[in-house]
C-alpha positions as CSV (number, residue, x, y, z in Angstrom):
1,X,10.8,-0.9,-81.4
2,X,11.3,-3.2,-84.6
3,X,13.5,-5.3,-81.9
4,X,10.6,-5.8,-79.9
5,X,8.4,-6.5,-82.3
6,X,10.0,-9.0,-83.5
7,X,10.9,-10.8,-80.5
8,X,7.4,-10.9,-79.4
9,X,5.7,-12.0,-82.6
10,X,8.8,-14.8,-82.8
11,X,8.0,-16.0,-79.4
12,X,4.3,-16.1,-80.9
13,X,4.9,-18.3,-83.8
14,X,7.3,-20.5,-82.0
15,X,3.9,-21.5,-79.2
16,X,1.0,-21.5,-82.2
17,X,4.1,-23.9,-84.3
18,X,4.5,-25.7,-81.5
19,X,0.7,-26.4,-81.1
20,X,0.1,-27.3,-85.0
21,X,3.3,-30.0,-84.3
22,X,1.6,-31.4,-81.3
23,X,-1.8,-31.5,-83.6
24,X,-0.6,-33.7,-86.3
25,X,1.0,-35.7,-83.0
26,X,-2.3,-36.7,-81.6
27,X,-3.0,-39.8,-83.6
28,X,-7.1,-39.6,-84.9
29,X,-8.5,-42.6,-83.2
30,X,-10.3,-45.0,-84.7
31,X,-13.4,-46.7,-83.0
32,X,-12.9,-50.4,-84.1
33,X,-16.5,-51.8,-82.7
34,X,-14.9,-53.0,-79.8
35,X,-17.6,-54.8,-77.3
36,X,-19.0,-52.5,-74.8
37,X,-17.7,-53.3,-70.9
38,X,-17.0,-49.9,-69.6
39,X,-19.6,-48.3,-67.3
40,X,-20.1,-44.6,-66.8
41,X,-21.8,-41.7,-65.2
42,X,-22.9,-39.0,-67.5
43,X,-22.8,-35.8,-64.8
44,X,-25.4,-33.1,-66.4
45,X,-25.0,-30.1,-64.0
46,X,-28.1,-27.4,-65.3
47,X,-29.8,-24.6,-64.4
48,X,-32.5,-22.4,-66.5
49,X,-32.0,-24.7,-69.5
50,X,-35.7,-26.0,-70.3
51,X,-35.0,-24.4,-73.7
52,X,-32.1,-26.8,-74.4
53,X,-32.6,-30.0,-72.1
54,X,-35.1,-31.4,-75.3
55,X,-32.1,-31.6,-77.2
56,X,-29.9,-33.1,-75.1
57,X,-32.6,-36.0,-73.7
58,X,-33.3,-36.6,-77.4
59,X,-29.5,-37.2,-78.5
60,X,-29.2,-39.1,-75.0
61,X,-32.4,-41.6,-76.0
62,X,-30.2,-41.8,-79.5
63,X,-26.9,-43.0,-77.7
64,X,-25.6,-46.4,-78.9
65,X,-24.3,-47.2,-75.9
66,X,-25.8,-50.4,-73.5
67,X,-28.1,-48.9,-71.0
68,X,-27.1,-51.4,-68.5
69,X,-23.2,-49.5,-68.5
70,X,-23.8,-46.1,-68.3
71,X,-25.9,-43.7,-65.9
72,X,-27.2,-40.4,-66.2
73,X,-27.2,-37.9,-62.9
74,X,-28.9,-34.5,-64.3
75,X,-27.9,-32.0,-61.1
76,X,-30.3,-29.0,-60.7
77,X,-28.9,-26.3,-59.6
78,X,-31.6,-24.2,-58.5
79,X,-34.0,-23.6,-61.8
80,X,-36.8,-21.3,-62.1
81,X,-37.8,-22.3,-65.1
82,X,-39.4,-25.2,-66.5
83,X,-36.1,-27.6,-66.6
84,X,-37.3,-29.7,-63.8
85,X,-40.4,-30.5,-65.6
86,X,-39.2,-31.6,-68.5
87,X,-36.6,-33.8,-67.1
88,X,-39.2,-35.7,-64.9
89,X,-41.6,-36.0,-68.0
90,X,-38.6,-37.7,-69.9
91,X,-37.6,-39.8,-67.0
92,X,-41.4,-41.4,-66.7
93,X,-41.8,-42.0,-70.5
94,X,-38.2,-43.4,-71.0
95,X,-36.5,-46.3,-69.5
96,X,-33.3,-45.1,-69.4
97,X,-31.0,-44.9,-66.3
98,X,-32.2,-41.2,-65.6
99,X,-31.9,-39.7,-62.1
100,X,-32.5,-36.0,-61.2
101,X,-30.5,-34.6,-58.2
102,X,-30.9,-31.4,-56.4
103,X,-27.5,-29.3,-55.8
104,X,-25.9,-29.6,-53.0
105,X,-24.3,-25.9,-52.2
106,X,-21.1,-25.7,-50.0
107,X,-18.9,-23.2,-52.1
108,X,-18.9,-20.3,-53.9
109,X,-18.8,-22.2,-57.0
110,X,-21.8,-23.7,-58.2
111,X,-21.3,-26.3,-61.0
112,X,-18.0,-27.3,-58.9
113,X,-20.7,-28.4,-56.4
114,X,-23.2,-30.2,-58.7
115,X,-20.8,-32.2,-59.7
116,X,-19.3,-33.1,-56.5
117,X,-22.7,-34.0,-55.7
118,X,-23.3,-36.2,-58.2
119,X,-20.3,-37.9,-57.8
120,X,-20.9,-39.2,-54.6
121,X,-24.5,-40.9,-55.9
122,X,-22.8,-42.1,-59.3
123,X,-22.9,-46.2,-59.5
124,X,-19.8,-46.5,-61.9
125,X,-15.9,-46.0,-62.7
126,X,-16.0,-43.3,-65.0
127,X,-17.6,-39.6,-65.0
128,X,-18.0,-37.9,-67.6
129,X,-18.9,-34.7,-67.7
130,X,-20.9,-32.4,-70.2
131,X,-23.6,-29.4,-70.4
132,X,-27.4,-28.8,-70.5
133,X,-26.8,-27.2,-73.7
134,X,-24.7,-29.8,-75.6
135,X,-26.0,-32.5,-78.2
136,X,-23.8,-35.8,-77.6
137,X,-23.2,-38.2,-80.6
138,X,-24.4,-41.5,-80.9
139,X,-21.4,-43.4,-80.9
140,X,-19.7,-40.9,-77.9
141,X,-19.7,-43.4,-75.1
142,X,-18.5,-46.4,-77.6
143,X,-15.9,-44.3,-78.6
144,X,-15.0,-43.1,-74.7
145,X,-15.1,-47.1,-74.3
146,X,-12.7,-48.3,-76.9
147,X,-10.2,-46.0,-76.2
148,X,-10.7,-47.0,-72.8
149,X,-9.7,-50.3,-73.6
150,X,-6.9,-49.5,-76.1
151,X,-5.2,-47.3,-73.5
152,X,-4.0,-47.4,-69.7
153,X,-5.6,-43.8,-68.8
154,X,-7.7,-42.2,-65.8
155,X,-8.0,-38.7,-67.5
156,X,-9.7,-37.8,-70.9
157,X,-10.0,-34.6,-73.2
158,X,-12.5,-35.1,-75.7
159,X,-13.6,-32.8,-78.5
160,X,-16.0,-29.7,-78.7
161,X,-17.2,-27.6,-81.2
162,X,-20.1,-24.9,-81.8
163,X,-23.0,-25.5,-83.8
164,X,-23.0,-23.6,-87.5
165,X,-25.8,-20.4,-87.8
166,X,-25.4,-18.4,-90.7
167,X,-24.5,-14.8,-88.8
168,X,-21.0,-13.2,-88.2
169,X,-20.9,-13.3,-84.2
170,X,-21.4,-17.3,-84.3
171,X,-18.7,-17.4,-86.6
172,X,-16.7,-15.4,-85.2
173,X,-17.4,-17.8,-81.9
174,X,-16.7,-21.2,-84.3
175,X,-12.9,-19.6,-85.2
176,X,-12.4,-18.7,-81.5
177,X,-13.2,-22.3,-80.4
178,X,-11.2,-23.8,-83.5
179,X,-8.4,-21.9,-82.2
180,X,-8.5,-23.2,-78.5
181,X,-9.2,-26.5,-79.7
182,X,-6.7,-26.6,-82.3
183,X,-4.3,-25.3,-79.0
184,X,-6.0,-28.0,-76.6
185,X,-5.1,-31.1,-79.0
186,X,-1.5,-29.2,-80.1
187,X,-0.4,-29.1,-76.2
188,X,-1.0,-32.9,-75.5
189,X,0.9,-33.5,-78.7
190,X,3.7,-31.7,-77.7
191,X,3.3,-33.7,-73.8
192,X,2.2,-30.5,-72.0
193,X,-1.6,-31.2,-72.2
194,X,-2.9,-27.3,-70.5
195,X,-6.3,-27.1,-71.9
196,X,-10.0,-29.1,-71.8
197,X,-13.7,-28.4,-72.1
198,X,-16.1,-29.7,-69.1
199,X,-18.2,-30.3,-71.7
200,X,-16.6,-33.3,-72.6
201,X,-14.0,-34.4,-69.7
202,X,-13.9,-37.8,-68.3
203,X,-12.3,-38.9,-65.7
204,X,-12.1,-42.5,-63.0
205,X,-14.2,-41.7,-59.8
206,X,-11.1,-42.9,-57.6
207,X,-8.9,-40.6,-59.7
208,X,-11.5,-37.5,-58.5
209,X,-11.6,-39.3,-55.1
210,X,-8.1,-39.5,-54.8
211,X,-7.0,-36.0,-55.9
212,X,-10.1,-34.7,-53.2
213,X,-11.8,-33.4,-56.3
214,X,-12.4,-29.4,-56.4
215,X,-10.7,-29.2,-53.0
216,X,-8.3,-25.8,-53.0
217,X,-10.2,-24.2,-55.9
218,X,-13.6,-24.1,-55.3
219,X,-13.6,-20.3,-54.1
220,X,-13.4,-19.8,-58.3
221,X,-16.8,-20.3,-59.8
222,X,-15.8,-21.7,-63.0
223,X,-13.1,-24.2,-63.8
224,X,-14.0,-27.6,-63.1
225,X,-12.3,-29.0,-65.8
226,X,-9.1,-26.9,-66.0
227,X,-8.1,-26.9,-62.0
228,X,-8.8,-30.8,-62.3
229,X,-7.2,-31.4,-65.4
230,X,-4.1,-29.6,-63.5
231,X,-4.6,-31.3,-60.3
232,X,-4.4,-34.4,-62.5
233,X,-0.9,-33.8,-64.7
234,X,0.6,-33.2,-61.6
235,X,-0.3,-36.3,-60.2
236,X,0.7,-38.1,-63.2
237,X,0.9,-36.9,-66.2
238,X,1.2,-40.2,-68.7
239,X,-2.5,-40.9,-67.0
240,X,-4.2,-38.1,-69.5
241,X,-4.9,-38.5,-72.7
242,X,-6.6,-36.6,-75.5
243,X,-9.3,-38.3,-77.4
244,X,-9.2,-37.0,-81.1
245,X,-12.1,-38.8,-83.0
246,X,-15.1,-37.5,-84.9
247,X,-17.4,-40.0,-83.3
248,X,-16.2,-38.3,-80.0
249,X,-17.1,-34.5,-80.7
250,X,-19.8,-32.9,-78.6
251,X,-22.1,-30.4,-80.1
252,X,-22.7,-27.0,-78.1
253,X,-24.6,-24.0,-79.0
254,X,-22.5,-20.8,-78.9
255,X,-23.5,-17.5,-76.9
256,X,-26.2,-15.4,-78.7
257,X,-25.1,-12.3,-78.3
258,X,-22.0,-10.3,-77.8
259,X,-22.9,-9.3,-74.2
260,X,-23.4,-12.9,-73.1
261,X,-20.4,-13.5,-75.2
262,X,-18.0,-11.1,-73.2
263,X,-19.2,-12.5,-70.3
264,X,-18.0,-15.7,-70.7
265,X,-15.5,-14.8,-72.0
266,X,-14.2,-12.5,-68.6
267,X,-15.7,-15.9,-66.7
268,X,-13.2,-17.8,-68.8
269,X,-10.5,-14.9,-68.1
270,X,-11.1,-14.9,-64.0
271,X,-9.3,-18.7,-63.7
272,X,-6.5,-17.7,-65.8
273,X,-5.0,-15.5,-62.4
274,X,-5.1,-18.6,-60.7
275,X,-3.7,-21.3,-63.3
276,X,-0.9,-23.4,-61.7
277,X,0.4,-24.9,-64.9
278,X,3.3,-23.1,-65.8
279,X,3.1,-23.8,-69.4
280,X,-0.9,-22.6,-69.5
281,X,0.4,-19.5,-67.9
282,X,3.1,-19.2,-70.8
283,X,1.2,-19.8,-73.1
284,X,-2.1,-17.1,-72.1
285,X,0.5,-14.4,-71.7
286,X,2.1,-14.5,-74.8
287,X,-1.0,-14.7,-77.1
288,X,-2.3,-11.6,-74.7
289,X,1.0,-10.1,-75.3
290,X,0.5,-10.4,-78.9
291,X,-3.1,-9.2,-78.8
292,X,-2.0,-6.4,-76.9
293,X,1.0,-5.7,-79.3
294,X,-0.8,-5.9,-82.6
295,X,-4.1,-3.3,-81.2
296,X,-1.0,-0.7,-79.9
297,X,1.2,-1.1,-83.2
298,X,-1.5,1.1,-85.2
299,X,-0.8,3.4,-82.7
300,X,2.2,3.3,-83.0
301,X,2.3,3.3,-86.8
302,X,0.5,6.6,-87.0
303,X,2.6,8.2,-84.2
304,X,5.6,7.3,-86.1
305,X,7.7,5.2,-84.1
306,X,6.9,2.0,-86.0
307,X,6.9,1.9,-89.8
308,X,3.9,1.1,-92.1
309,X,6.3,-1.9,-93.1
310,X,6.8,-3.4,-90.2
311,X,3.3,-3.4,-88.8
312,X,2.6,-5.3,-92.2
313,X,5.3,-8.0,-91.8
314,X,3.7,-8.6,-88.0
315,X,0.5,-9.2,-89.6
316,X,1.1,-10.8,-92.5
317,X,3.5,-13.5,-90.0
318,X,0.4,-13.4,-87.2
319,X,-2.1,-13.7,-90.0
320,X,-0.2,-17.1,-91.6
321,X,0.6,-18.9,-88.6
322,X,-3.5,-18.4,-87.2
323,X,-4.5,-19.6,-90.4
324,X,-1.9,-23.0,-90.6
325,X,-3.7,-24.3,-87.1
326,X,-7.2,-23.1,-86.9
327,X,-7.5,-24.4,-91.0
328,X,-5.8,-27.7,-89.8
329,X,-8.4,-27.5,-86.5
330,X,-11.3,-27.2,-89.4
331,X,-10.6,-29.4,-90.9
332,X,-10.6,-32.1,-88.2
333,X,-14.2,-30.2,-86.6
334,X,-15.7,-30.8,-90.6
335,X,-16.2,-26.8,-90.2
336,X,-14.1,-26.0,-93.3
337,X,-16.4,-23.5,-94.7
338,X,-16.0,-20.7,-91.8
339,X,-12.6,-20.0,-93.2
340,X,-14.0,-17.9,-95.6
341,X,-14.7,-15.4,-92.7
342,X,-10.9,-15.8,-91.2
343,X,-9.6,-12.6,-92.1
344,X,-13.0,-10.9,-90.6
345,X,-12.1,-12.8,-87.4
346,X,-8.6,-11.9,-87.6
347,X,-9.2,-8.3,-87.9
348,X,-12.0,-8.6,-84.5
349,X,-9.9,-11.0,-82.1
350,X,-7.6,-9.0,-81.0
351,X,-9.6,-5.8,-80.1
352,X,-11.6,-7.9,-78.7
353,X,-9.3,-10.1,-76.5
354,X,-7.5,-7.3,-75.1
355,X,-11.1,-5.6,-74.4
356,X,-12.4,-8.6,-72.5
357,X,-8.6,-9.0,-70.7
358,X,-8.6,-5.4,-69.4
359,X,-12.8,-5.3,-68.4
360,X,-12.0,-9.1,-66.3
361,X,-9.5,-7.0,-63.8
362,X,-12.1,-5.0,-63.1
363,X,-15.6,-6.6,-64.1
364,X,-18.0,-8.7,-62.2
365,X,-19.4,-11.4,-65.3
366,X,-23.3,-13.0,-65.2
367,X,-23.4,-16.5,-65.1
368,X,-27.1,-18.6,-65.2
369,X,-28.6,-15.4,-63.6
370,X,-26.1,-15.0,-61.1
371,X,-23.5,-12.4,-60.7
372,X,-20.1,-13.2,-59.9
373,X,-16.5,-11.5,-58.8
374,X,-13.6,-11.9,-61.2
């Protein structure tokens, strides 16, 4: 048993190493007030989100960004709220480049379809995608645009993080996105780039084009970003890039409570089974592995066939190499001061990752209202 435990946490620290390596890789980039001469299309996809969309329109009217080179195309996806209302009351009083589409459903996969929608009304070379929910920075398209320029890609993973609230489950959320963010920037700096947020993905229109866009995963609702992102290493890997720069982070409200927070989470968990990249595959089954390990070592502790000793070296190893990334993550997202509930979130995770791992095999999940098969 001490054999196995060993190998397993081992393997552990050799991916989570590997990913704080890759981290300090990624050089931060540095927007150096380059003139503006990309154009874009900012794809919105929402649904039931009048109680965010004043938010985003607000940080959009705030964007320091030409209106002449960039678009927005806000894609309704069947509301029943308000939402549609408030986007045609910003659209009369604003002069932005504003234009509200209707969905256009041909797959089981919703927000896969708003997007393909949009794309084939968007006016310019690059998409970029983000959510109803989200608060963009004002310099985030002069950043997109200088790096642009400084770098031959067609693919870019941008930064996301959750916005602070002074309650355990949102921290608890914060150090779960630190960690897959720390992970996300850690695998393009070791050149196997695995991970990216839809909330902040950019891409050329002829690169979607191209690749025929959702085509051969649309029958899974979620994953726009990471069946694309694979679609697109494949292709050609030295085309992606991660963009690691403050001015670039999006803002995005976590889930409110912990059943809407399982949810996504088994939503997140239901594209896993059908990842393509062998290293994302790697990688999700030995952190579950892990998980799993360190929730059945107590067990095993008190049944006697592991020693109080050994479970203590496993978590004391587990516990150490969590804290080198997600800190060094922190510290990069300006969220420093959640590490002072890191041992909380260390104690939670992996009860609650294995729970959400074994409910996904066989849970449907709620998504925008809508019930959908794992």
């Amino acid at each position: 048993m001490t054999i196995i435990s060993f190998f397993i946490i081992l393997s552990y620290v050799a991916l989570i190493g590997s990913f704080a390596y890759g981290f300090h890789k990624v050089p931060t980039f540095k927007n150096r007030n380059t003139a503006a001469k990309t154009t874009f299309s900012i794809i919105i996809p929402f649904r039931n989100e009048a109680e965010n969309l004043p938010q985003l329109l607000d940080s959009i009217k705030q964007l320091h960004y030409p209106s002449n080179l960039f678009e927005v195309l806000l894609v309704n996806d069947d509301s029943e709220d308000d939402s549609v209302n408030i986007i045609n009351n910003f659209i009369t009083s604003s002069s932005l480049p504003v234009t509200l589409l209707n969905n256009n459903r041909v797959s089981p996969s919703p927000k896969k379809d708003a997007i393909s929608t949009a794309i084939t009304k968007a006016n310019y070379e690059w998409i970029i995608t983000t959510d109803a929910d989200c608060i963009l920075p004002q310099l985030w398209l002069n950043t997109f645009d200088a790096f642009i320029q400084e770098n031959k890609v067609e693919c870019i993973v941008a930064p996301v993080k959750y916005i602070s609230q002074n309650n355990f489950l949102n921290t608890f959320q914060i150090l779960d996105i630190l960690s897959l963010q720390g992970a996300t920037i850690g695998g393009f700096g070791i050149n196997k780039p695995f991970l990216c947020n839809g909330a902040n993905f950019a891409y050329k229109k002829k690169l979607f084009n191209a690749l025929k866009g959702f085509e051969g995963n649309n029958q899974t609702a979620s994953g726009d970003d990471i069946f694309l992102l694979e679609k697109v290493v494949k292709h050609n890997a030295g085309s992606v890039a991660y963009l690691k720069s403050e001015t670039a982070v999006i803002n995005t409200n976590a889930q409110p409570t912990w059943n809407s927070l399982i949810s996504q989470r088994i939503r997140w968990a239901a594209k896993t089974s059908r990842y393509n990249n062998w290293f994302g595959k790697l990688t999700g089954s030995i952190v579950l592995l892990t998980n799993l390990f360190i929730v059945l070592a107590y067990s095993f502790t008190l049944m006697g066939t592991m020693t109080s000793q050994t479970l203590i070296y496993l978590l004391m190893i587990k516990f150490s190499i969590d804290l080198y990334l997600i800190n060094k993550t922190a510290q990069f997202f300006n969220q420093r001061e959640v590490m002072k509930f890191y041992v909380f979130g260390f104690i939670v995770y992996p009860l609650f990752s294995v729970y959400v791992a074994l409910v996904s095999m066989v849970s449907t999940y709620q998504w925008k209202g809508r019930t959908f098969k794992t």
